[in-house]
MARBA-3410 file (N, C-alpha, C, O; in Angstrom, 1 decimal):
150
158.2,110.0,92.6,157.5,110.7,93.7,156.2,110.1,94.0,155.3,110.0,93.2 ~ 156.1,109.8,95.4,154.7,109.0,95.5,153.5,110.1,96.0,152.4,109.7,96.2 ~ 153.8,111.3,96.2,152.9,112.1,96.0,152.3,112.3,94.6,151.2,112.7,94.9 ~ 152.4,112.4,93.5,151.8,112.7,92.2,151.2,111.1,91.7,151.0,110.9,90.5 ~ 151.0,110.2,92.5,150.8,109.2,92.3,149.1,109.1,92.7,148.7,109.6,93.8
148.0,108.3,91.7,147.1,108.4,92.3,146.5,106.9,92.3,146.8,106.1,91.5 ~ 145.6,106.6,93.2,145.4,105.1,93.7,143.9,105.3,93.4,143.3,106.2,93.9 ~ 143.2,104.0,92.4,142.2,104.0,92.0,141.6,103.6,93.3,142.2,102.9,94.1 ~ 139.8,104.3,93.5,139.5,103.5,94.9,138.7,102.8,94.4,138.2,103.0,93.3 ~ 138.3,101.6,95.3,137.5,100.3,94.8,135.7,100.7,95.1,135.3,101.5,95.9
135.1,100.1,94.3,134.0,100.3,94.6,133.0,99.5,95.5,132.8,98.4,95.2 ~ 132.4,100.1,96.6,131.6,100.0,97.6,130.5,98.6,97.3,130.0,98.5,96.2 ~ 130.2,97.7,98.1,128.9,97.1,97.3,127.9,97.5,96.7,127.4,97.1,95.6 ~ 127.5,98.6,97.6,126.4,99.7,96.8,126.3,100.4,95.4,125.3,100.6,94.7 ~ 127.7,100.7,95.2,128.0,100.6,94.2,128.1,99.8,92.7,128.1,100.3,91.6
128.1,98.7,93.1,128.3,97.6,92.0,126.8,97.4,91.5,125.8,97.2,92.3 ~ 126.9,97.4,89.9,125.9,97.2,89.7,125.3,95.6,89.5,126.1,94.7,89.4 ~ 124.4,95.4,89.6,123.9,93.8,89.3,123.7,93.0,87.7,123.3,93.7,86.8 ~ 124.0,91.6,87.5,124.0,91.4,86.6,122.9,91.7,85.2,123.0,91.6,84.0 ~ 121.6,92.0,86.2,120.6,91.7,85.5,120.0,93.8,84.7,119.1,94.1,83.9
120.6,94.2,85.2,120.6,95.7,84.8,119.4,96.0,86.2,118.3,96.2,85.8 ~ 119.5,96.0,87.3,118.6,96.4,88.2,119.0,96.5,89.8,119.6,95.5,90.3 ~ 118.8,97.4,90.5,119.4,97.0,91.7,117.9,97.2,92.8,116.8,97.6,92.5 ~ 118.4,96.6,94.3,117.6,96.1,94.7,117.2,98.1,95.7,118.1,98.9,95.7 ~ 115.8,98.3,96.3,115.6,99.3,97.1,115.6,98.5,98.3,115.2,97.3,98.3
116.1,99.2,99.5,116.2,98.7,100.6,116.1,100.4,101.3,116.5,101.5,101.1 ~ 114.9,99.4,102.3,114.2,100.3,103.0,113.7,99.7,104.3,113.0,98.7,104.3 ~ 114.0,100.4,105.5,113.7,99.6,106.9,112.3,100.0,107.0,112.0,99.4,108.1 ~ 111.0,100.8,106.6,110.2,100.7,106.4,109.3,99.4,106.5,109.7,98.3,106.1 ~ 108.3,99.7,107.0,107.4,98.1,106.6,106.2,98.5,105.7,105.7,99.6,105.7
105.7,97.5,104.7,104.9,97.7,104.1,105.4,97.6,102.6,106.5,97.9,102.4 ~ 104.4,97.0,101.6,104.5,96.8,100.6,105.1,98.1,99.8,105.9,98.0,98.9 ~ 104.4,99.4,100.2,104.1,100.5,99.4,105.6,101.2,99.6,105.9,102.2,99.0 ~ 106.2,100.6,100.3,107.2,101.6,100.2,107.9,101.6,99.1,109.1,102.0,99.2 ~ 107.6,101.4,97.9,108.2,101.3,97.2,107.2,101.8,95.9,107.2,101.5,94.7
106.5,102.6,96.5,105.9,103.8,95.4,107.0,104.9,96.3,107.3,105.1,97.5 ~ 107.3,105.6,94.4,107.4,106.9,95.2,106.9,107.8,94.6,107.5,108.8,94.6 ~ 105.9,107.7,94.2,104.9,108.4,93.8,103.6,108.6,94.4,102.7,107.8,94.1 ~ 103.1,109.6,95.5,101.8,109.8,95.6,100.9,111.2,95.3,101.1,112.2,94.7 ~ 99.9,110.7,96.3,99.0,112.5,95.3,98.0,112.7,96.7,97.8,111.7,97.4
97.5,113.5,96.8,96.6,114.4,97.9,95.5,114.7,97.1,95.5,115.2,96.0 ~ 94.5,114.2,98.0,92.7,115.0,97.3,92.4,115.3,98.6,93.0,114.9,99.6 ~ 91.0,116.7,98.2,90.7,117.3,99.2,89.0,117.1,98.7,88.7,117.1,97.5 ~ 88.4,116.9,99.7,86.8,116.8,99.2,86.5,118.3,99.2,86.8,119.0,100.2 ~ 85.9,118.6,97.9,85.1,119.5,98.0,83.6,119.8,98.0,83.4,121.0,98.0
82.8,119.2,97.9,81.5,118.9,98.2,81.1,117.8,99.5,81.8,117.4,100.5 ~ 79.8,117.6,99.1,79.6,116.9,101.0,79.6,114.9,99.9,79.7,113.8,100.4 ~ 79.6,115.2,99.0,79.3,113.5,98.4,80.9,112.9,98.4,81.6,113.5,97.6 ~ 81.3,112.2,98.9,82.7,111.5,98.6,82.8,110.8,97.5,83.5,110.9,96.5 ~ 81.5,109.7,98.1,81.5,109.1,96.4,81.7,109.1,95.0,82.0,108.3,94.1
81.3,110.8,95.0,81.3,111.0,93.8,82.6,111.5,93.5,83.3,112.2,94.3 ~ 83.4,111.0,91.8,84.6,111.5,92.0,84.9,113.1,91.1,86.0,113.7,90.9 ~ 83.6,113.5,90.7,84.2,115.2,90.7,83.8,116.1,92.1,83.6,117.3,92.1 ~ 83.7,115.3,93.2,83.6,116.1,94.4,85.0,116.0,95.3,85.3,116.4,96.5 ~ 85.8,115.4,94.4,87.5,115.2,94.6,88.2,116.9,94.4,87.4,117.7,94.0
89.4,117.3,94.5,89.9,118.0,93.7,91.3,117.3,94.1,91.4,116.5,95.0 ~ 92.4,117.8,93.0,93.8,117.4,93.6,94.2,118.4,94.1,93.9,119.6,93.6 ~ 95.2,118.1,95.3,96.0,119.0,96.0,97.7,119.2,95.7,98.2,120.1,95.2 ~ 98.2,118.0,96.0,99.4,117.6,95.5,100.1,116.7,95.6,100.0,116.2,96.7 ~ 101.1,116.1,94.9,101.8,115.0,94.4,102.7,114.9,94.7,102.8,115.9,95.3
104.0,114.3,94.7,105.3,113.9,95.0,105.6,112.6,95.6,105.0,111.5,95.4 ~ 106.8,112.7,96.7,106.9,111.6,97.3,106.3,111.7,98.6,106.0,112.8,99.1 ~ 106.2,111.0,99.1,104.8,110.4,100.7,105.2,111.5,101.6,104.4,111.9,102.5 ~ 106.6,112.1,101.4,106.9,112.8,102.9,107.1,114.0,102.4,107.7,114.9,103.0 ~ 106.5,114.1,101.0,106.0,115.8,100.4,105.0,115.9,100.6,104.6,117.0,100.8
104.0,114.6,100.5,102.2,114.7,100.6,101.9,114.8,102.0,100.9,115.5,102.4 ~ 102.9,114.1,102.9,102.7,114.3,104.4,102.9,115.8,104.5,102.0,116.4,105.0 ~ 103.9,116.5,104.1,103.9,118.1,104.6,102.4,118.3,104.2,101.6,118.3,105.0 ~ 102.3,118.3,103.5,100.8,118.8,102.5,99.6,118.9,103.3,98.8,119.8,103.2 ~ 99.3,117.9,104.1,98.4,117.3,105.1,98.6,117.5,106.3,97.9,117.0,107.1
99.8,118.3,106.8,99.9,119.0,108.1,98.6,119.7,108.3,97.9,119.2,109.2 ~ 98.2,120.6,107.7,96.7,121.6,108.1,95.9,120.5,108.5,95.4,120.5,109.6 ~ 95.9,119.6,107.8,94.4,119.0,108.2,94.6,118.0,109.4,93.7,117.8,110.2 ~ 96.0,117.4,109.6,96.2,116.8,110.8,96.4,117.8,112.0,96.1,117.6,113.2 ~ 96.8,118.7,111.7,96.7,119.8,113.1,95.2,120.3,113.5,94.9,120.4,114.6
94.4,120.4,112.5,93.4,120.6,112.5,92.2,119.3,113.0,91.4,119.7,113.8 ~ 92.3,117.8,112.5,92.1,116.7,113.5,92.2,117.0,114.5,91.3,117.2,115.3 ~ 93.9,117.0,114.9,94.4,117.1,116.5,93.4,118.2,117.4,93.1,118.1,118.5 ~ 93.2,119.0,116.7,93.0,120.3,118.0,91.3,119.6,117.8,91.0,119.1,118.9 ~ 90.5,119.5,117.2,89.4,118.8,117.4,89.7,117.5,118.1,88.5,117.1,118.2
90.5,116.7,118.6,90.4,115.7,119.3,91.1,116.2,120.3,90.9,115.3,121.1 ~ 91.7,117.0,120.8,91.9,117.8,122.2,91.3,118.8,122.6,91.9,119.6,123.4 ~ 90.0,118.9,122.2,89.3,120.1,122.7,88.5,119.6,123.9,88.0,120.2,124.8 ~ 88.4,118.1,123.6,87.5,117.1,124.7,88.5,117.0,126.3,88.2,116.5,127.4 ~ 89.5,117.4,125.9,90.1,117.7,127.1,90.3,119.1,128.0,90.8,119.1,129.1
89.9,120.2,127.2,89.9,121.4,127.9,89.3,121.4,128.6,88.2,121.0,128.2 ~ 89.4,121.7,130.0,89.0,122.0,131.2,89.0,123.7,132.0,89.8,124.6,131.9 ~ 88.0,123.6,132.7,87.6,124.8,133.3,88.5,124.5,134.7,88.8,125.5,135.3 ~ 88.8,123.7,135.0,89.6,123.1,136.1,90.7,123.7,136.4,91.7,123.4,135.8 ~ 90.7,124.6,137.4,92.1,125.5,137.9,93.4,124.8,137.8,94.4,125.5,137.7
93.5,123.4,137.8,94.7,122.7,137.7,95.2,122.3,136.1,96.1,121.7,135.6 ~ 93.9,123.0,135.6,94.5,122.5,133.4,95.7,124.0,133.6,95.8,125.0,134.3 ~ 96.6,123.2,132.5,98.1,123.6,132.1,97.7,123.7,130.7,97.4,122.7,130.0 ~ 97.8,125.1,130.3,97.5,125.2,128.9,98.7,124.9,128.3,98.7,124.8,127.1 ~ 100.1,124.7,128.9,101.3,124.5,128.2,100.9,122.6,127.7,100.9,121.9,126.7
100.6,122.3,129.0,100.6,120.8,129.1,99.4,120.2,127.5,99.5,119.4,126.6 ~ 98.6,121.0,127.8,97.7,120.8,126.7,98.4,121.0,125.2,97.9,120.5,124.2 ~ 99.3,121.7,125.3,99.6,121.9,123.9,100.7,121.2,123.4,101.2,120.8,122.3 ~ 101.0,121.1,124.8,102.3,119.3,124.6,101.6,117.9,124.0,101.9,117.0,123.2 ~ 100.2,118.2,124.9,99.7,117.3,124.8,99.1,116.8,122.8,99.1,115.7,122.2
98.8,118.4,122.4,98.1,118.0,121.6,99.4,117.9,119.8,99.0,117.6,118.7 ~ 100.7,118.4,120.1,101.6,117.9,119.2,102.3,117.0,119.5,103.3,116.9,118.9 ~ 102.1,115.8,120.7,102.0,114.5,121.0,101.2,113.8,120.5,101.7,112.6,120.4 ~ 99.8,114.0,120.0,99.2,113.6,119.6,99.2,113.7,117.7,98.9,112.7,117.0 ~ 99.5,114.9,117.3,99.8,114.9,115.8,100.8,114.1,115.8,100.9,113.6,114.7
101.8,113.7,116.6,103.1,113.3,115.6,102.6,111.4,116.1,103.1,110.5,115.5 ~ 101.8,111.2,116.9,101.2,109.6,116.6,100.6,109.8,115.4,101.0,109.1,114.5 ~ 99.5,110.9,115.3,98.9,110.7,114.0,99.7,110.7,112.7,99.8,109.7,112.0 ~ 100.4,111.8,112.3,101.6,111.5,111.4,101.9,110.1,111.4,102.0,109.4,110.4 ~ 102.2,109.7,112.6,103.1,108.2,111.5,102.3,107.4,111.4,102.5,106.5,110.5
100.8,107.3,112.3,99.5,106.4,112.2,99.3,106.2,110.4,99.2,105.3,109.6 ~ 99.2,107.7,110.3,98.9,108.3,108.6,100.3,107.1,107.4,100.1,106.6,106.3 ~ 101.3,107.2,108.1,102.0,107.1,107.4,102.6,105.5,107.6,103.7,105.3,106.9 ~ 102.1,104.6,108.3,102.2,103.5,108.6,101.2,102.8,107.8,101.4,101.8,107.1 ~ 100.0,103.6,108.1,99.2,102.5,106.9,98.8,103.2,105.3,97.8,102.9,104.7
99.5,103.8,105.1,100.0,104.3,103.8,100.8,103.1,103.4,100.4,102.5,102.5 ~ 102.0,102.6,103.9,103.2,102.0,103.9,102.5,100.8,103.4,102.9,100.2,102.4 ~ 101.5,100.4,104.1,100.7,99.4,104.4,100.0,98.9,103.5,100.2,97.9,102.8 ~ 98.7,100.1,103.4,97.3,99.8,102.7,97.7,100.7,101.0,97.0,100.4,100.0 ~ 98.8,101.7,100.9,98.8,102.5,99.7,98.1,103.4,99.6,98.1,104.0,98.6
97.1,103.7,100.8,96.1,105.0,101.0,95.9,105.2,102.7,96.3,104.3,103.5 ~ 95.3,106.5,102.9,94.5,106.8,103.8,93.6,107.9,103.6,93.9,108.9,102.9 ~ 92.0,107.6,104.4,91.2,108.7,104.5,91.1,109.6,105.8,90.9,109.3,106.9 ~ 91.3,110.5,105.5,91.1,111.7,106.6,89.7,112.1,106.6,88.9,111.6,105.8 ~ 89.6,113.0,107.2,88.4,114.1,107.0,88.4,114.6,106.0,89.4,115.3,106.1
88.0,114.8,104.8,87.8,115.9,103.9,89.2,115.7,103.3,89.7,116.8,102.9 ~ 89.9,114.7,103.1,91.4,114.9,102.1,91.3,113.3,102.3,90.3,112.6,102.7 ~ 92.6,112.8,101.7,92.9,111.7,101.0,94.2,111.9,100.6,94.7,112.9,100.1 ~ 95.1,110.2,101.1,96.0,110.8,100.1,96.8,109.0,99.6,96.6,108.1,100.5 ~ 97.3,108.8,98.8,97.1,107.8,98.5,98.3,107.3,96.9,98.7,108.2,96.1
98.8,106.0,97.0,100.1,106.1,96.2,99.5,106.1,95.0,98.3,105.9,94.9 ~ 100.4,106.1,93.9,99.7,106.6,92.6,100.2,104.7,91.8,99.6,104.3,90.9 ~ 101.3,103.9,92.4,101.4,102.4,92.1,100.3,101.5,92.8,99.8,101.8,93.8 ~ 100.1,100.3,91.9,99.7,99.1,92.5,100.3,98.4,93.6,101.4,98.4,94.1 ~ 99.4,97.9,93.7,100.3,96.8,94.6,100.9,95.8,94.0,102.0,95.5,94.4
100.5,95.4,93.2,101.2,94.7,92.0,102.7,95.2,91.3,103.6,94.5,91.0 ~ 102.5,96.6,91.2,103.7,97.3,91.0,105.0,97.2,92.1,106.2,97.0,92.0 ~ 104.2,97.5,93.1,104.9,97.9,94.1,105.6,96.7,94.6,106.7,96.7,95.1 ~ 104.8,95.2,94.3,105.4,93.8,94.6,106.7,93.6,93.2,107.8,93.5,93.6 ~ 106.5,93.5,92.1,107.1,93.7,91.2,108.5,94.1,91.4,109.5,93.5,91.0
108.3,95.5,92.1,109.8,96.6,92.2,110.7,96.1,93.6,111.8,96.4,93.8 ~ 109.9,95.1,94.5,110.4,94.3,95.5,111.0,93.5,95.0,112.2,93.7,94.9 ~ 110.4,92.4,94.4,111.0,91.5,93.8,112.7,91.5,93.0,113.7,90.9,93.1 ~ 112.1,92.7,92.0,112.9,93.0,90.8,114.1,94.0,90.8,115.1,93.9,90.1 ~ 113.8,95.2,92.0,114.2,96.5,92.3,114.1,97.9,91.2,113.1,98.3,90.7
115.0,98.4,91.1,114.8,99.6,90.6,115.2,99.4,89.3,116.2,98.8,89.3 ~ 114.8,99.6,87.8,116.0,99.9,86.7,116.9,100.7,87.2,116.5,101.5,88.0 ~ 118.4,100.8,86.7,119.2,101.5,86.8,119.5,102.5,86.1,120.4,102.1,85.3 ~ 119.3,103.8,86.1,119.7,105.0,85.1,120.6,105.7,85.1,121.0,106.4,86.1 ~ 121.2,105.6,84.1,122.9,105.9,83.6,123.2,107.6,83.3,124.4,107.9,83.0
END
């Protein structure tokens, strides 16, 4: 009966592991860092940056958990960089303006997150957020790719 019969399926390339115990990350991203996935969020709390108990931590994960995290403060950017456009002008469109100004967060979003990709950090106003690998690491895990965990 070729129904009770079962046909092993072959494995995917993705699948196969590599000789060396490691496989490669592939990511259409650009930038070194993409290959932290580890980062962390600071918020200044005092007016000195410099100093580093005027840091506090906010929170950690991967880049597009720290990006949720940093929503406040990029909406908060945005609406201070579109306030220079409010006009008394009978022809301002407050819809247009508010198109305008989450047009403007989601450039900043990827701005934030392009040279993250990039540099391994960015400064905002009053936050920070920044990968927790080197660059060294992060060239290393290019090179080398992931260990494999069984």
């Amino acid at each position: 009966m070729l129904g009770d019969i079962t046909m092993s399926r072959k494995k995917g390339l993705g699948e196969v592991k590599k000789l060396g115990g490691f496989k490669k990350k592939t990511n259409k991203d650009t930038g070194i860092f993409v290959y932290s996935e580890d980062w962390e969020v600071g918020e200044l709390v005092s007016e000195n940056a410099d100093d580093l108990y005027c840091w506090q931590y906010a929170a950690d994960g991967s880049l597009e958990e720290c990006l949720e995290k940093i929503a406040f403060y990029l909406s908060m950017e945005t609406h201070m960089e579109s306030m220079k456009y409010v006009s008394d002008d009978p022809g301002f469109s407050i819809e247009a303006h508010f198109e305008n100004m989450e047009k403007l967060r989601t450039q900043k979003l990827e701005a934030v997150k392009r040279e993250c990709l990039t540099n391994g950090k960015y400064e905002g106003r009053g936050w920070e957020i920044r990968s927790q690998r080197t660059r060294e690491q992060c060239d290393w895990l290019k090179r080398n790719g992931y260990p494999i965990v069984n």
